[in-house]
C-alpha positions as CSV (number, residue, x, y, z in Angstrom):
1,X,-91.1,28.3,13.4
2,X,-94.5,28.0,11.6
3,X,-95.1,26.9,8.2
4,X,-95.3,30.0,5.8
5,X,-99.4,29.4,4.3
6,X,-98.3,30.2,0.7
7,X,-101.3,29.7,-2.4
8,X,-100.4,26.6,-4.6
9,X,-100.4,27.4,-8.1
10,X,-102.1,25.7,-11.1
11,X,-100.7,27.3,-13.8
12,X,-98.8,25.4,-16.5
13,X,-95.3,26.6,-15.5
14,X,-92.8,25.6,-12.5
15,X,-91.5,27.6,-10.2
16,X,-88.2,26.9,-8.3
17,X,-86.2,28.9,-5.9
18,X,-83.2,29.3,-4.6
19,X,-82.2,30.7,-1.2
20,X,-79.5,30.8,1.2
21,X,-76.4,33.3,2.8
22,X,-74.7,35.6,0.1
23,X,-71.9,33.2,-0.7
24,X,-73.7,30.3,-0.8
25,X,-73.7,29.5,-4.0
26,X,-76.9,30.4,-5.3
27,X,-75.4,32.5,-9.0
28,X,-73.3,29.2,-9.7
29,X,-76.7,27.0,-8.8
30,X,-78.9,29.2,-10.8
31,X,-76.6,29.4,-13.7
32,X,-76.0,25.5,-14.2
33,X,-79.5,24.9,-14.0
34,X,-80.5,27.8,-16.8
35,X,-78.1,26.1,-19.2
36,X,-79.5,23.3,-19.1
37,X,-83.0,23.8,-19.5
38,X,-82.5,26.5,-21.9
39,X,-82.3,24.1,-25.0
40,X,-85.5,22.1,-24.5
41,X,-87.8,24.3,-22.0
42,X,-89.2,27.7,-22.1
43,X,-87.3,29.3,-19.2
44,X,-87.4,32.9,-16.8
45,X,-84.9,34.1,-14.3
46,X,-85.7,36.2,-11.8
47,X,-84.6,37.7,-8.6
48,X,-86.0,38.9,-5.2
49,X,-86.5,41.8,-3.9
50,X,-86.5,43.5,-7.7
51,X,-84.0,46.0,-7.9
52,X,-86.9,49.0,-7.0
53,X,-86.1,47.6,-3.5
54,X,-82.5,47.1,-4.3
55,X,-81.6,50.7,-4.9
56,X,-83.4,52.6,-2.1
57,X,-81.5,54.4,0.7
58,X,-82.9,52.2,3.4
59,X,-82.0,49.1,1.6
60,X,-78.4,50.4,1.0
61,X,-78.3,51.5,4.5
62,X,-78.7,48.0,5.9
63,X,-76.7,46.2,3.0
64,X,-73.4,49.2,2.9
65,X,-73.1,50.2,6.5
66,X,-72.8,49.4,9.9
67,X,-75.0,52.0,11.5
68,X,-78.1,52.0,11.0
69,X,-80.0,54.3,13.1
70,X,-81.8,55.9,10.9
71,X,-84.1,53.0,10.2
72,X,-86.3,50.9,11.6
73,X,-85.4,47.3,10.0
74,X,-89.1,46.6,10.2
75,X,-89.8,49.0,7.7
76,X,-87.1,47.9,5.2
77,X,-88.7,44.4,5.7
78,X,-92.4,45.6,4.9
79,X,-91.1,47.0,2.0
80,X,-89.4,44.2,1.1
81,X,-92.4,42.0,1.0
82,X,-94.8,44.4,-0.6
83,X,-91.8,44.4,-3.6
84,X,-92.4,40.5,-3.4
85,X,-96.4,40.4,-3.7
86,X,-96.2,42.9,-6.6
87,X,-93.0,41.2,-8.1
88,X,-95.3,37.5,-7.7
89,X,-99.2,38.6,-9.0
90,X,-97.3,41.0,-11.9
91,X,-94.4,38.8,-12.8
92,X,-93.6,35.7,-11.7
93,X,-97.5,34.7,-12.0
94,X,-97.7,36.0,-15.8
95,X,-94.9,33.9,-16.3
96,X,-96.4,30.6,-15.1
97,X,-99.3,31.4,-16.4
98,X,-97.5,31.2,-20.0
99,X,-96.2,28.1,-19.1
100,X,-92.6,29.5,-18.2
101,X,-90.2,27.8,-15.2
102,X,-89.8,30.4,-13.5
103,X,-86.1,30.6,-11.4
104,X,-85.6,32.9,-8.3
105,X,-82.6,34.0,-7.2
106,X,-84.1,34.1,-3.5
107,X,-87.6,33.9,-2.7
108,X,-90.1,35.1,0.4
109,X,-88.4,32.8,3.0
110,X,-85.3,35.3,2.7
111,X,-87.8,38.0,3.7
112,X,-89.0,35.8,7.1
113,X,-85.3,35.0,7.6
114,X,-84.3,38.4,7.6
115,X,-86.9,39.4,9.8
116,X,-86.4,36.7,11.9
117,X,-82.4,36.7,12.2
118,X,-82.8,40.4,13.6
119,X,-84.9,39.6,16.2
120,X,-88.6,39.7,15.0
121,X,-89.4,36.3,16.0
122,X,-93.0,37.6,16.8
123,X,-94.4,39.3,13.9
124,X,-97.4,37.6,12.6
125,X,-98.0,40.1,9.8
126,X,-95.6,38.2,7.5
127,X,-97.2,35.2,7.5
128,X,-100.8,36.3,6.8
129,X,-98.4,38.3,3.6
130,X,-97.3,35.1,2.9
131,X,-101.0,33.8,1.7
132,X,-100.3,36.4,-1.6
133,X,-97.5,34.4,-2.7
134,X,-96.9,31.5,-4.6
135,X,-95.5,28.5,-3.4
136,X,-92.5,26.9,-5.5
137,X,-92.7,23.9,-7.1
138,X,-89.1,23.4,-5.2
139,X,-87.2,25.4,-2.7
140,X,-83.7,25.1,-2.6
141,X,-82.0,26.0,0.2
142,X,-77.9,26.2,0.2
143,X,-76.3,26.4,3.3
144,X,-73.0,26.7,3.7
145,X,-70.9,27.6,7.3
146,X,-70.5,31.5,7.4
147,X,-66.5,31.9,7.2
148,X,-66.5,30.1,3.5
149,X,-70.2,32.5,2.7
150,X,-68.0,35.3,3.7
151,X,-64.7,34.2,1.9
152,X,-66.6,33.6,-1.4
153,X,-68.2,36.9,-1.4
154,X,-64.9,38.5,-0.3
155,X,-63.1,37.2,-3.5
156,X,-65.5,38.9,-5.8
157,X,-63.3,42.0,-6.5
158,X,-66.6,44.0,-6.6
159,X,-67.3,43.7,-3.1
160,X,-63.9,42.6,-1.4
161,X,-64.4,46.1,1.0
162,X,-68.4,45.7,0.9
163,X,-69.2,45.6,5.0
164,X,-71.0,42.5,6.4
165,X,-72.4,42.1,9.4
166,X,-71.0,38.7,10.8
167,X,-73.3,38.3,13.7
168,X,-76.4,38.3,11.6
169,X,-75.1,35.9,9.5
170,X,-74.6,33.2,11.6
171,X,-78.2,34.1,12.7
172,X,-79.5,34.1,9.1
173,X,-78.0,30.7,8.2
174,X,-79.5,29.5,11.6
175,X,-83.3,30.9,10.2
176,X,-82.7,29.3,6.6
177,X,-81.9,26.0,8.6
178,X,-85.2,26.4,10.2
179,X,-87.4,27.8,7.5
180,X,-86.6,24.8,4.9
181,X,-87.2,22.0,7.6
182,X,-90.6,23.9,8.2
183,X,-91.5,24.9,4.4
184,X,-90.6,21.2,3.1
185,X,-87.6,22.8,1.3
186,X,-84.5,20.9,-0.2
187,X,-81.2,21.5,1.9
188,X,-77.9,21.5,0.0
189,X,-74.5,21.5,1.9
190,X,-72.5,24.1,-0.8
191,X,-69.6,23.8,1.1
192,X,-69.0,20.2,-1.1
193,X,-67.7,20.1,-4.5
194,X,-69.8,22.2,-6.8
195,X,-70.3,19.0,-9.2
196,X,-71.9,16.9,-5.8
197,X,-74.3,20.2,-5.0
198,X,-75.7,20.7,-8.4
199,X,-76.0,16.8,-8.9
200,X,-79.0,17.1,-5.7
201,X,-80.5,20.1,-7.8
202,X,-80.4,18.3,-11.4
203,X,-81.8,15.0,-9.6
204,X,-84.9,16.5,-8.0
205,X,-85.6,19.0,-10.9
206,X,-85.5,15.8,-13.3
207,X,-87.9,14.1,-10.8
208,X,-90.2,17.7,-11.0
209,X,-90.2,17.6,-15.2
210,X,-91.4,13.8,-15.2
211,X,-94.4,14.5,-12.9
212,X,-95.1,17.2,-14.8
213,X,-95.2,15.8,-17.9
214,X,-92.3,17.8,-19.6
215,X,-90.4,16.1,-22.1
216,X,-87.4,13.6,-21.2
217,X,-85.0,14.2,-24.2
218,X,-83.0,17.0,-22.4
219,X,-79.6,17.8,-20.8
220,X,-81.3,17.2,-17.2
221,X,-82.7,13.3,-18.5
222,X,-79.0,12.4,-20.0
């Protein structure tokens, strides 16, 4: 597992990112954390790939169904990360750029994880696409063992009949494992009590305002 060669950034704002297994904990993460810093700090949520990618057939396909013949993954993950470089120089960078924190419901690593988890361990074009992205301030990475990703996602009544592919999953969580030792990342067991999780994240986002200069009479210094 290489390093991803991602451009540092030296604009005013922060950028922190969240990735992990669907079920992992990422929404309840992501939300604590924007409550928080809402009161005191300038703040933007985002999420990768932007719903462009979201919504097309192929991403469907591979999200919906169990066949899927009529794709080449490889194709779905190109797209993918051509949806992150636009969604990075045209958003997230704006955003930084006015001095924003930026949060990312999932960042490029999911892209080389994907890739990765379904075999691709070879491709080099990903990481000279990772050299157009930005790299986060902090990279959270939740990881959490598949059955209690896939029970968590099960009890959302929206997707209690969605189809997931089990085998990839344990593969996936075996990638994010991999790329957050390799990218300097933060791993979080999620499978402990929400409180003890989100502790780690308010901890090492408190350490990121004070080297940063940000204020210290917020929620997050308390």
């Amino acid at each position: 597992m290489k390093k991803l060669p991602m451009k540092p950034h030296r604009e005013n704002g922060l950028l922190i990112t969240f990735c992990g297994l669907d079920g992992c904990g990422k929404t309840t993460m992501l939300r604590r954390l924007m409550a928080d810093l809402e009161p005191d700090y300038p703040v933007y949520l985002t999420k990768q790939p932007t719903n462009f990618v979201r919504s097309s057939a192929i991403f469907r396909t591979y999200m919906d169904e169990a066949n899927h013949d009529a794709y080449d993954y490889r194709s779905l993950s190109l797209l993918a990360a051509s949806d992150r470089v636009q969604h990075v120089n045209k958003v997230v960078k704006p955003q930084l750029e006015a001095g924003k924190i930026v949060l990312s419901d999932r960042y490029f690593y999911s892209c080389l994880a994907n890739l990765r988890a379904r075999g691709y361990t070879h491709d080099k074009w990903i990481y000279e696409i990772a050299g157009a992205m930005i790299k986060p301030d902090i990279a959270f990475f939740l990881d959490v063992p598949v059955p209690i990703a896939v029970r968590r996602v099960r009890d959302r009544a929206e997707e209690k009949d969605r189809y997931i592919d089990l085998g990839l999953q344990y593969k996936l969580r075996k990638e994010y494992l991999a790329i957050c030792k390799a990218n300097g990342g933060i791993l979080i067991s999620s499978a402990q009590p929400e409180e003890q999780s989100y502790e780690i994240v308010k901890k090492q986002v408190r350490r990121l305002l004070y080297q940063h200069g940000y204020q210290r009479e917020s929620v997050l210094h308390s």
